[in-house]
C-alpha positions in Angstrom: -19.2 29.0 5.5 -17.0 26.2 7.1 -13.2 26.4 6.1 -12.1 23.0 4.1 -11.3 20.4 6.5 -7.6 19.4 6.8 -6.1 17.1 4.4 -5.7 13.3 5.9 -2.0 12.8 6.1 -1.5 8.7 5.9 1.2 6.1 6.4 4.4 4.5 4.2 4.6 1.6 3.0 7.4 1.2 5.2 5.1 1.8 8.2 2.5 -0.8 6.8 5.3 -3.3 6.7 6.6 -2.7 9.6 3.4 -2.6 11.6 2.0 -5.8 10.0 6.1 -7.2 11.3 4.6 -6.8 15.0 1.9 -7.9 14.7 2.9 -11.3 13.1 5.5 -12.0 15.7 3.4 -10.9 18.9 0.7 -13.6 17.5 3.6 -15.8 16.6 5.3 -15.9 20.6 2.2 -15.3 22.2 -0.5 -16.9 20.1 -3.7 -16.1 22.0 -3.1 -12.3 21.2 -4.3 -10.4 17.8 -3.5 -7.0 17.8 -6.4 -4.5 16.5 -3.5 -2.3 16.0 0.2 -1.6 16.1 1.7 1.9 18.1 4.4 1.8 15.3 8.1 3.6 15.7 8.6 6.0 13.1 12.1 6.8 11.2 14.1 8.2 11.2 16.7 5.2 13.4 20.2 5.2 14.8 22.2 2.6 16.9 23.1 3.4 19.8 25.5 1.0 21.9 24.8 -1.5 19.4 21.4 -1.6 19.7 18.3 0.3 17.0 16.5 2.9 18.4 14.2 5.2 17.0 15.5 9.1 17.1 12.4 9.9 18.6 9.2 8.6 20.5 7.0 9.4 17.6 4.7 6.5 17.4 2.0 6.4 14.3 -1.2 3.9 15.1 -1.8 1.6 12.5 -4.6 -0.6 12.3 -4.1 -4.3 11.8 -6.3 -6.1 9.0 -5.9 -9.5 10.3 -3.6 -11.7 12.0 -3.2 -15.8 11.3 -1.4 -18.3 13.7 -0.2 -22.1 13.0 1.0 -24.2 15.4 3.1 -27.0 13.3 5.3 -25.5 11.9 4.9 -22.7 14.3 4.1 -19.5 12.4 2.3 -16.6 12.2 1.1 -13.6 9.7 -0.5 -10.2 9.9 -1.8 -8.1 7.3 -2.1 -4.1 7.0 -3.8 -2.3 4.7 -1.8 0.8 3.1 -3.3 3.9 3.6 -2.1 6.3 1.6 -4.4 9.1 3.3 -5.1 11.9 1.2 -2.3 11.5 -0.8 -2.9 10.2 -4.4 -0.6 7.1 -4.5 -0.5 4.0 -6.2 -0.2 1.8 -3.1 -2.9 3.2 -1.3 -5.2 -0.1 -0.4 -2.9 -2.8 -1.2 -2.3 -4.9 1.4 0.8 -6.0 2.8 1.5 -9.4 5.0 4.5 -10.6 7.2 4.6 -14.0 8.0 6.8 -14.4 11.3 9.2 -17.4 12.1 12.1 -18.1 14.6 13.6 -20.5 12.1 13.6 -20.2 8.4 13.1 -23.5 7.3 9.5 -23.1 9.2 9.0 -20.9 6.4 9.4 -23.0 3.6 5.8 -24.6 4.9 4.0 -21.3 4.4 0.3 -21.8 4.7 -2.2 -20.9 1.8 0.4 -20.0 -0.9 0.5 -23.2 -2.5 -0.5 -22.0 -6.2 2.3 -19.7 -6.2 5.4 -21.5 -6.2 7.9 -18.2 -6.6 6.6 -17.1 -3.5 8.5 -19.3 -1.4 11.4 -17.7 0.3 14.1 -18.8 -1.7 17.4 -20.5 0.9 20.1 -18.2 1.0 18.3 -15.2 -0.5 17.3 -13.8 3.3 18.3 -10.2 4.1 19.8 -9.5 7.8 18.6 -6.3 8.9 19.9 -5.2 12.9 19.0 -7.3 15.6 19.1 -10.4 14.8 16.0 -10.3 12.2 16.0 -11.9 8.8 13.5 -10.7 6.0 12.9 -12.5 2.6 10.5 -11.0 0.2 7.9 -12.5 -2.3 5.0 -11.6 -4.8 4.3 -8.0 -5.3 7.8 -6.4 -3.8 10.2 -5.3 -6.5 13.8 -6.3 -6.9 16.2 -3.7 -7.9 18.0 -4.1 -11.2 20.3 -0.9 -11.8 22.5 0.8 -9.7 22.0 4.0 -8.1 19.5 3.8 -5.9 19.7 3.0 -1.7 19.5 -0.4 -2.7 22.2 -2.6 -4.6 21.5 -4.4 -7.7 19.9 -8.1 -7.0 18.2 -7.3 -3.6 14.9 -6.6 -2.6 13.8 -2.7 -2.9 13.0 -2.3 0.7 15.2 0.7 1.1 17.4 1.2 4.0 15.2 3.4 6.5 12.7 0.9 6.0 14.7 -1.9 6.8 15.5 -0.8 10.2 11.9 0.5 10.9 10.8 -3.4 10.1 14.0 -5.0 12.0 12.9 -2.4 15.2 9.5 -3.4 15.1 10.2 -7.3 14.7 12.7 -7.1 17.5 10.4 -4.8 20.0 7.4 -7.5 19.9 10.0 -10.3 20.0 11.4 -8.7 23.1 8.0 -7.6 24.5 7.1 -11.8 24.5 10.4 -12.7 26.3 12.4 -13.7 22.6 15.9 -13.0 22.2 16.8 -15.0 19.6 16.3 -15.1 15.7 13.9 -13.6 14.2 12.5 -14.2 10.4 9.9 -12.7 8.4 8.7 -13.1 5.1 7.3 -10.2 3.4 4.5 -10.0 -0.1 2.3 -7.6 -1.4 -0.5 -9.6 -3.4 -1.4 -6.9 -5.6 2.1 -5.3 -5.7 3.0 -6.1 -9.2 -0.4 -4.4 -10.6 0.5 -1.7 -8.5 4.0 -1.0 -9.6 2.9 -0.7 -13.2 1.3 2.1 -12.7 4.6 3.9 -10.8 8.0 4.9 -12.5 9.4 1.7 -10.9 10.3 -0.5 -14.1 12.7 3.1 -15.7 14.5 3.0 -12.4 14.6 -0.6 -13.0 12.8 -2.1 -10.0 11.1 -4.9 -11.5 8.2 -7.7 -10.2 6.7 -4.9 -8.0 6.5 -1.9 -5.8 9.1 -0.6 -3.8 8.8 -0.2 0.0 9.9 3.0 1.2 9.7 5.9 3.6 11.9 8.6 5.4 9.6 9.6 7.8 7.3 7.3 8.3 3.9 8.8 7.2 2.6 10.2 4.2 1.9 14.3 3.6 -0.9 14.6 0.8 0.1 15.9 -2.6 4.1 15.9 -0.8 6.6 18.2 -2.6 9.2 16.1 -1.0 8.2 12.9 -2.2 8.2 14.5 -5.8 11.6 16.0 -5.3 12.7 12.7 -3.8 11.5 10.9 -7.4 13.0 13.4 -9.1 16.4 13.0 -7.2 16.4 9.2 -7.5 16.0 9.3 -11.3 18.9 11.7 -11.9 21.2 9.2 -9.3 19.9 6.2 -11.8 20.8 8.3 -15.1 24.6 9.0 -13.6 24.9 5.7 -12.3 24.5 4.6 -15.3 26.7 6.5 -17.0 23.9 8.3 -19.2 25.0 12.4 -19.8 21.7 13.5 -20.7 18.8 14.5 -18.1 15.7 15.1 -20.8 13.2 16.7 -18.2 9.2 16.9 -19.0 6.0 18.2 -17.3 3.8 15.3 -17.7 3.4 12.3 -19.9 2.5 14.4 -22.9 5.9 16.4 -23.0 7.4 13.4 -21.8 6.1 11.3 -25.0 7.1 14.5 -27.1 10.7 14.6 -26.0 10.7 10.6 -26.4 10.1 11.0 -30.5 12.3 14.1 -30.6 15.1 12.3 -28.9 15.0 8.3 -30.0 18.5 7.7 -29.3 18.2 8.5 -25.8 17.3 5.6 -23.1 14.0 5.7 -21.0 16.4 6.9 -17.7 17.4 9.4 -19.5 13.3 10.7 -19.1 12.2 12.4 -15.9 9.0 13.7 -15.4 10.0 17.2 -13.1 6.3 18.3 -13.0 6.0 21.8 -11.7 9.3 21.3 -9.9 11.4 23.3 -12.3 14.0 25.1 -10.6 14.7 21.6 -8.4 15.1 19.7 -11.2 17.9 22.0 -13.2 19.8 22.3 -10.2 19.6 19.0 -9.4 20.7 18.1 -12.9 23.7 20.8 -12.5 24.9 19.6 -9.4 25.0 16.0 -11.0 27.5 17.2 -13.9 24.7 16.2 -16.7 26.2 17.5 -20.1 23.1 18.0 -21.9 19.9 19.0 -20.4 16.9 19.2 -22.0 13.1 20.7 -21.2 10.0 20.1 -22.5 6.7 22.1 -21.8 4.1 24.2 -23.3 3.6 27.2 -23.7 2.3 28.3 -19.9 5.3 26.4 -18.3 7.3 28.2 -20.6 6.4 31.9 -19.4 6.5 31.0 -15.8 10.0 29.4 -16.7 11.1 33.1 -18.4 9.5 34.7 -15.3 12.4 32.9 -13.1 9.7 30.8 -11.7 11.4 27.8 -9.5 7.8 26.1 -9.4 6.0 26.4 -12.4 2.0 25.4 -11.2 -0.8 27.2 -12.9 -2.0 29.2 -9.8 1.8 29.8 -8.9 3.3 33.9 -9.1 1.3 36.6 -10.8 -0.9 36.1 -13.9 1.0 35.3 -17.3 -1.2 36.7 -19.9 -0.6 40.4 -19.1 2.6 39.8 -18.6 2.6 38.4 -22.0 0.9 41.1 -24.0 3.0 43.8 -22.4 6.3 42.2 -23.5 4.4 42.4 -27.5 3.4 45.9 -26.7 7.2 46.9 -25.9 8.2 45.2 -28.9 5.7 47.5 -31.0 3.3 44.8 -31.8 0.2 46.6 -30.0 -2.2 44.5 -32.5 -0.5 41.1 -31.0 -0.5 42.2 -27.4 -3.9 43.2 -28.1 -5.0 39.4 -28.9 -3.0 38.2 -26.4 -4.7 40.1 -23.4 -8.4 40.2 -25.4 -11.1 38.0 -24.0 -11.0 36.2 -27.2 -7.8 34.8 -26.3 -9.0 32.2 -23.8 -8.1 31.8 -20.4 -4.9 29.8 -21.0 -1.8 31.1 -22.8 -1.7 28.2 -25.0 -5.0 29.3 -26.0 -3.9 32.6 -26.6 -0.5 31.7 -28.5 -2.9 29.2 -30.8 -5.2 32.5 -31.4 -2.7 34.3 -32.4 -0.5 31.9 -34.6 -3.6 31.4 -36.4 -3.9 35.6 -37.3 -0.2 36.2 -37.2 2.0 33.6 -37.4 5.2 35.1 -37.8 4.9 37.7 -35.1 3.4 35.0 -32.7 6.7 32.7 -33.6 8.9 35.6 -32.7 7.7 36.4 -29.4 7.8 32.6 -28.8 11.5 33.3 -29.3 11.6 35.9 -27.3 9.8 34.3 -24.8 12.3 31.1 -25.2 15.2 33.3 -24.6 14.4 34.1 -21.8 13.1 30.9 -19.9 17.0 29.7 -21.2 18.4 32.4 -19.3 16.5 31.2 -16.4 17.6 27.9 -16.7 21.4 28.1 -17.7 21.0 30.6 -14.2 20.0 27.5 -12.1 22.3 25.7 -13.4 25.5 28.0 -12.9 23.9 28.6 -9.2 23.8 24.7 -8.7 27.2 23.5 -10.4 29.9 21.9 -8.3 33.1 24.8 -8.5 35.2 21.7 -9.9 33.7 19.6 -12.1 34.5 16.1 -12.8 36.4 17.4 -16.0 38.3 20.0 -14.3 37.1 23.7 -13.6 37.4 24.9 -17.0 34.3 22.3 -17.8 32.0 24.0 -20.0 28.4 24.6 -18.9 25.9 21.7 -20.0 24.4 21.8 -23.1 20.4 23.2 -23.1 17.7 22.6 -25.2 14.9 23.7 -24.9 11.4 22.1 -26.7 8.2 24.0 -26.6 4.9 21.5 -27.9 1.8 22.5 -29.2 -1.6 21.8 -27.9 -1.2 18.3 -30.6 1.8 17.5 -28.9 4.0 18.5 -32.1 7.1 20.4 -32.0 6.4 24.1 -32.2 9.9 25.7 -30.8 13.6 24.4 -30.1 16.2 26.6 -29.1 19.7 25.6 -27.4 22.4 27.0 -25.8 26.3 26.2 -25.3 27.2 28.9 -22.6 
């Protein structure tokens, strides 16, 4: 039987924006050309004797959609599709278009974008990126409101590897027709405001659309570093702010959970860590959080008091033996048992239910058992990960941890904390 085909690795929006930048100033210096495709430069960039470069001669082809010329004012556009590859991501299929100028009052007469008025460049608000390029941004591409992230408050969320990926590529075709001057594009993403709402964008407070980003220029399906890299970004928004508390959750259940448990707190505060346990605490840890809080179910919970840094399903050995030899040394045979029996179900929440329903006490006390533990585990990541001199001095006490265990209805079943 054939072996599963490699996953289809795909490209940033960064890329996308970037290619769709060469395209629309080759057509706009040498209008008789329309690129098929672009050969773009990929991040990451450095200057070198004043001039952007590209650390390396990886080149990623990128298909152009279309490209658009008009002679008075001169100006041109191309459009890229984002492919997102394998990779389930909000942005995959949206298109993104550069319009190209040498001046930037030729952009004011935009073709084709007469029904959206704040679309327009707006004077003044132009970003200069290396080389002599200019980028203003329009429908679809967020604006960042809190501080914290790569970007500063009021501008455009292109982020800063972007920004010279786009300003190389603008600058290479410019050069290519025999251009040295000015450049100035004009960036939207049509659907980009749709997109966005379906991203963590508006909690980190990029508002009006979807961020352009990328490190490396392409896309790994199912990427542990672009998770990580969310996760990271969230905790630099939550100290930025000045917000102590990191409430951590595996998904938008335990996330919703922790939200009624903890009202008070505000939505950056929440960060969904996903399977990514061990990253997240130490992360938290080496941001001096005071309080950190987790919220799971029960089979995160025994991979978390199993020291497991990544907490998937199919991740370490299996849970429920585990489980029922931890009642069986605590002399409840009859519990472990249930726990192990093919009546139990194949999950451990299933199991736990089971035996809440025939012994409710005993299954609340190896719960706390169980709880003990995963705290150990994660005060442990976080005494790895702490700075040795902590903003309030080296005698800083250790965080605050609370730990909040849901049942299958999304109630509380279990919170335990710790001081030290």
């Amino acid at each position: 039987m054939p072996g599963r085909p490699p996953l289809r690795e795909g490209f940033t929006t960064g890329s996308g924006a970037a290619a769709a930048a060469f395209a629309a100033v080759n057509r706009l210096l040498s209008p008789n050309s329309a690129l098929a495709s672009v050969q773009t430069a990929l991040p990451p960039f450095q200057t070198v004797n004043g001039q952007l470069c590209p650390q390396n001669e990886t080149r990623l082809c990128i298909p152009v959609h279309s490209t658009q010329f008009r002679a008075q004012p001169p100006l041109a556009g191309a459009r890229v599709i984002k492919d997102g590859g394998d990779d389930p991501d909000a942005t995959d299929g949206l298109i993104l278009e550069v319009w190209a100028a040498t001046s930037a009052r030729h952009l004011a007469g935009l073709p084709g974008l007469a029904d959206v008025g704040h679309d327009y460049p707006i004077a003044g608000s132009a970003l200069q990126l290396d080389g002599g390029v200019f980028l203003s941004t329009g429908r679809g591409v967020g604006r960042v409101t809190l501080p914290g992230l790569p970007v500063a408050p009021g501008e455009p969320a292109v982020n800063p590897e972007p920004r010279r990926q786009i300003a190389f590529a603008a600058r290479e075709a410019a050069l290519a027709a025999g251009h040295d001057g000015p450049i100035h594009l004009f960036l939207r993403v049509p659907e980009g405001e749709a997109a966005a709402a379906k991203t963590l964008n508006a909690r980190l407070g990029i508002l009006g659309g979807i961020s352009i980003l990328g490190t490396r220029g392409t896309v790994r399906p199912y990427s542990h570093e672009a998770w990580q890299a969310t996760i990271s970004q969230g905790l630099d928004i939550a100290r930025a702010l000045g917000l102590a508390s990191a409430a951590f959750s595996t998904g938008r259940n335990s996330e919703a959970a922790l939200q009624r448990l903890f009202p008070e707190l505000p939505p950056q505060s929440f960060i969904q860590a996903a399977d990514y346990a061990g990253f997240s605490i130490a992360s938290a840890g080496e941001r001096d959080f005071r309080h950190l809080i987790w919220g799971c179910y029960p089979g995160k919970l025994l991979k978390l008091a199993r020291g497991l840094e990544y907490t998937h399903a199919r991740s370490g050995p299996p849970d429920l033996p585990w489980l029922a030899e931890l009642a069986r040394q605590a002399g409840a045979d009859a519990a472990a048992e249930t726990l192990a029996g093919p009546s139990s179900g194949t999950t451990v929440r299933g199991a736990f239910e089971l035996l809440e329903k025939t012994e409710p006490a005993l299954a609340l006390n190896i719960l706390k058992l169980v709880a003990k533990m995963a705290l150990h585990t994660l005060r442990g990541w976080t005494a790895q990960a702490a700075r040795p001199y902590r903003a309030g001095g080296p005698n800083t006490p250790p965080p605050r941890i609370t730990l909040c265990l849901f049942h299958n209805n999304h109630s509380l079943w279990l919170r335990t904390d710790t001081y030290g």
